[in-house]
N, C-alpha and C positions, 0 to 999 in steps of 0.2 A: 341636131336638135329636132327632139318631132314636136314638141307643144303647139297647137297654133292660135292665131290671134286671130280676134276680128277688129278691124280699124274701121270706127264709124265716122266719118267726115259729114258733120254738119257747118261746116263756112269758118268763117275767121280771118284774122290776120293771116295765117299759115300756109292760107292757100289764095291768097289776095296777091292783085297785081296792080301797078299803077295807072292810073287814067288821068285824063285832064279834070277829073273833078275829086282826088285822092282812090286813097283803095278801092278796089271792089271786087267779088269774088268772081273767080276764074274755073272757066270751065274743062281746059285740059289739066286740073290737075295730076287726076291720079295717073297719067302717064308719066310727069315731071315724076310725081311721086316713087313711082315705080323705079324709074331708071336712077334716081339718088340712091335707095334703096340698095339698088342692085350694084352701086358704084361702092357701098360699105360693104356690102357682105362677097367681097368677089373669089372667099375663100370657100361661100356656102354654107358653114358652119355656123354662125356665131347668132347669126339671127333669128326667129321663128318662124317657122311656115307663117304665112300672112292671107289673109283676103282685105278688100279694100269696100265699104259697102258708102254710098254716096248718099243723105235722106232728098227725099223728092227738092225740096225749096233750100238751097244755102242760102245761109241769111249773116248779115253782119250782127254780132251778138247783142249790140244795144239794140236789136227790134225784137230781140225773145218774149215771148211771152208764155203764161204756163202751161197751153196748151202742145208749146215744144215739148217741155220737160216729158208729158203723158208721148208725144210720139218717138222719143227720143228712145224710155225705157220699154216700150212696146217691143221696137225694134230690138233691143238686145233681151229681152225674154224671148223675143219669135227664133231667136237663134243662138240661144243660151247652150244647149243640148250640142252644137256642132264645134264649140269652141272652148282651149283653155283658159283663157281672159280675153279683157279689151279691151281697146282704146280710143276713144272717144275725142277727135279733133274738135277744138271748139275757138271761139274769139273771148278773149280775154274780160271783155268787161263784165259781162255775167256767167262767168265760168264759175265762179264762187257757188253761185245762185241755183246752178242747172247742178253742179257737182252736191251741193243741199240737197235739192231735190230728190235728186235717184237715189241718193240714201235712204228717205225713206219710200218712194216708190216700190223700189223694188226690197225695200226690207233686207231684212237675212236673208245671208246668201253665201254660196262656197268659193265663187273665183273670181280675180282681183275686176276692178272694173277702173281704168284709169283715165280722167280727164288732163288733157293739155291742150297746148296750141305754142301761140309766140310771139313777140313785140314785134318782130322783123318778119316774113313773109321769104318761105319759101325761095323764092323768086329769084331775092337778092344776093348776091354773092357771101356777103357778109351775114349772119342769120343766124339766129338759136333757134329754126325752127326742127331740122333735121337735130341737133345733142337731142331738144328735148323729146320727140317723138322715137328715135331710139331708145333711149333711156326708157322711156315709158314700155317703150314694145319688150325688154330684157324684163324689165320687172316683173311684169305680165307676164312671164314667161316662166321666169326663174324662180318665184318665192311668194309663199304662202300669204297672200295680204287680202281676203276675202270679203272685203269691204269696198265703198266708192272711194277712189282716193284721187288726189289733183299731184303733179308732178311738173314743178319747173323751177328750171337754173338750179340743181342740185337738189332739192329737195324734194319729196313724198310728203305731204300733207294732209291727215284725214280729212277728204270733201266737205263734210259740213262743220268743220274746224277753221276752214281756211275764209282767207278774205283776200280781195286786189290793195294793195297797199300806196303801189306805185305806176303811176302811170307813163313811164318813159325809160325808168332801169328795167334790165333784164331780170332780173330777182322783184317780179314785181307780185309776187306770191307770198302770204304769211299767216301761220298758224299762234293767234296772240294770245290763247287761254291752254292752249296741249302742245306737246312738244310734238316736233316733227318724228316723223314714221320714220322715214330713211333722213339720212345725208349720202349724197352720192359722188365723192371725190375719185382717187385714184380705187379706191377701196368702196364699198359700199357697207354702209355702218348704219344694217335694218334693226328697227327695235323690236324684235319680233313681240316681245312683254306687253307691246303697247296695241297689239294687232287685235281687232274683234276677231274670236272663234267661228271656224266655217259650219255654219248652217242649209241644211240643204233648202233651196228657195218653195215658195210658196202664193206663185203669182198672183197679183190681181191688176185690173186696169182700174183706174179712176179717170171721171172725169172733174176740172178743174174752175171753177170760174173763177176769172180775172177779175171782178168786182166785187170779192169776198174780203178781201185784207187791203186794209189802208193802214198807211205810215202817219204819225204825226211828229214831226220834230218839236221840242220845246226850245224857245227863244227866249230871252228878256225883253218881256212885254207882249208876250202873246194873247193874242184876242181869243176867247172862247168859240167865236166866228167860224176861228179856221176847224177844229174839230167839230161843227153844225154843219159846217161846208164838205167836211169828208165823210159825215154819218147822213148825208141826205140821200140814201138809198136804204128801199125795204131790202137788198142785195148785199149790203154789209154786214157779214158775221163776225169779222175780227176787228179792232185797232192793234199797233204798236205804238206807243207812246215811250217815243226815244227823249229819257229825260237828262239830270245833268249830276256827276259825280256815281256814289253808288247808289243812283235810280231818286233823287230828291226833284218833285216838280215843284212847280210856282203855287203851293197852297193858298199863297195871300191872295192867290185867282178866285174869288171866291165863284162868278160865275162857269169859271173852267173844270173849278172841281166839280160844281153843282152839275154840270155836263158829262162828266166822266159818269157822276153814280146813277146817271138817267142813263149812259148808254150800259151801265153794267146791269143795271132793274130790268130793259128793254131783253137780255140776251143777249148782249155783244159782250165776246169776250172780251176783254183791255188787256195787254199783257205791258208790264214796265219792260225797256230795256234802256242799259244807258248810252250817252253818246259817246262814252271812253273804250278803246278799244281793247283796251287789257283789265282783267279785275271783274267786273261786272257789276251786277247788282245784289246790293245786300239792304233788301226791304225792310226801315225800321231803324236801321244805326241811329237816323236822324226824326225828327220829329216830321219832317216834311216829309219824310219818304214813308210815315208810318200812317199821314192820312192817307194814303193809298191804301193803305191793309185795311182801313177803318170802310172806306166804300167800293171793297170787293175785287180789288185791281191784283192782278196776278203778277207774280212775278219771273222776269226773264234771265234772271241769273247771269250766268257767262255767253248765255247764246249770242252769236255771231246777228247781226243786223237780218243776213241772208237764211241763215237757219232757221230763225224766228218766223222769217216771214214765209217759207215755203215749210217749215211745219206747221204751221198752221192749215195752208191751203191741205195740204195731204190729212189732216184731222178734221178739217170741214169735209172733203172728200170722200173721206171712210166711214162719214155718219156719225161721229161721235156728240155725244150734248156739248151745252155749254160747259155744265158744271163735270166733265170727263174730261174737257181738253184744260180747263185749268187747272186740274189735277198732272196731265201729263206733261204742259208745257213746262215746267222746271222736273220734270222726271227721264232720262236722258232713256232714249228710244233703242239709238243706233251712234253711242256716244256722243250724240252732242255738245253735251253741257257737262257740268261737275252737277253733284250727287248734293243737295241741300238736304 
């Protein structure tokens, strides 16, 4: 095989060892690494040439923030040109999030770029860390999927499709609005039909601020307080207003709504999304979800929680107005969403 790969390890479980205070990331990996590696392919065939690139700070993934993401795709555009694909070690809990991201970051593009990692660590004798980073590294290698995509316990997932489902099984990866890309059994069953077309890329960097996008979930009985409380920055451009069913909020709020259409007059974009994981939002079915349409509130269609919320940061990013990104947020970029 001559393709080769670049393997970007930024932290994780995958490469975590244990201490007295639980995981923590470890610093001889790439050697473990190497010699697993080198313990599958002892025929030298079956694998791809490899390099192993380390980012300055491993970090365990619940400390991400979106300034990773900008360093993260940096790195694989500064060495886009020297490799067939890559593969992108990561920690589970915001893999979703980062695998979002570099979709659109780095836009179209011609060769696969594949996020993983794994429940279990390396380390351990017992492990899907080593199935899933093989798997990942053939794919990469083998077949035309020129998009971000996440791969674990059998599956190919398009990136900003996927979500963490499960926090303790191994299959703890799921695409609840697009069928998955591969299944990877004895046979590997790719869809190719379902693949974005390679686009020759078209870099840019952005830079990101982490004070641009706020979440707000709705509750039974929520105080208008809490959305005062997450718009109390001149530094907020976006909300997500995760509401209930297909995108219905609490309209009997009368001071919540009255709050939404002050931050939509102000220039904050409001995007619906809802809190069901499959289905999405369809703005209007109901009367409650259609006074949203009446005070300007966009809608989030099927986007994933994660997708929502870093495309927006990459549209505040790129400059766009308000009334441009309400336009694009149900308009799917780099497949995210279904086509309303």
């Amino acid at each position: 095989m001559t393709k080769r790969i670049l393997i970007l390890h930024t932290g994780g479980t995958i490469s975590m060892v244990e201490s007295k205070s639980g995981y923590v990331p470890s610093h001889n990996f790439p050697a473990r690494l190497h010699e697993q590696l080198e313990n599958q392919n002892l025929g030298g065939t079956e694998l791809p040439l490899y390099n192993l690139l380390e980012t300055e700070h491993l970090i365990d993934s619940s400390n991400s923030t979106p300034k990773d993401w900008v360093a993260i795709a940096d790195l694989l555009q500064e060495h886009w040109h020297k490799f067939d694909g890559f593969v992108v070690l990561h920690g589970t809990d915001t893999m979703a999030y980062t695998a979002s991201a570099l979709s659109f970051i780095l836009g179209p593009i011609d060769k696969p770029v594949i996020l993983t990692g794994s429940q279990i660590p390396l380390a351990k004798v017992r492990n899907d860390a080593l199935s899933n980073l093989v798997i990942s590294m053939m794919l990469a290698a083998n077949y035309a999927v020129p998009e971000v995509c996440l791969y674990f316990n059998g599956k190919l997932l398009r990136g900003n499709r996927s979500t963490k489902l499960k926090s303790m099984q191994l299959d703890a990866f799921h695409s609840p609005n697009f069928p998955d890309i591969a299944k990877v059994g004895i046979d590997v069953d790719m869809r190719q039909d379902l693949v974005l077309k390679p686009t020759k890329p078209n870099f840019a960097h952005y830079t990101f601020d982490g004070n641009a996008v706020m979440i707000a979930p709705m509750y039974p009985g929520v105080p208008s307080r809490v959305v005062d409380a997450l718009l109390d920055s001149n530094k907020v451009q976006a909300l997500i207003l995760q509401t209930y069913g297909v995108g219905n909020p609490p309209d009997a709020n009368k001071a919540l709504m009255d709050r939404l259409a002050k931050a939509n007059q102000d220039g904050i974009v409001v995007v619906n999304l809802s809190q069901c994981l499959i289905g999405g939002v369809f703005q209007g079915s109901y009367a409650t979800g259609d006074s949203l349409n009446q005070i300007g509130i966009v809608s989030g269609v099927d986007l994933t929680l994660e997708a929502a919320f870093t495309k927006l940061h990459y549209l505040l990013a790129a400059g766009y107005s308000s009334a441009d990104i309400k336009q694009l947020m149900p308009t799917a970029l780099r497949g995210e969403c279904r086509h309303d």
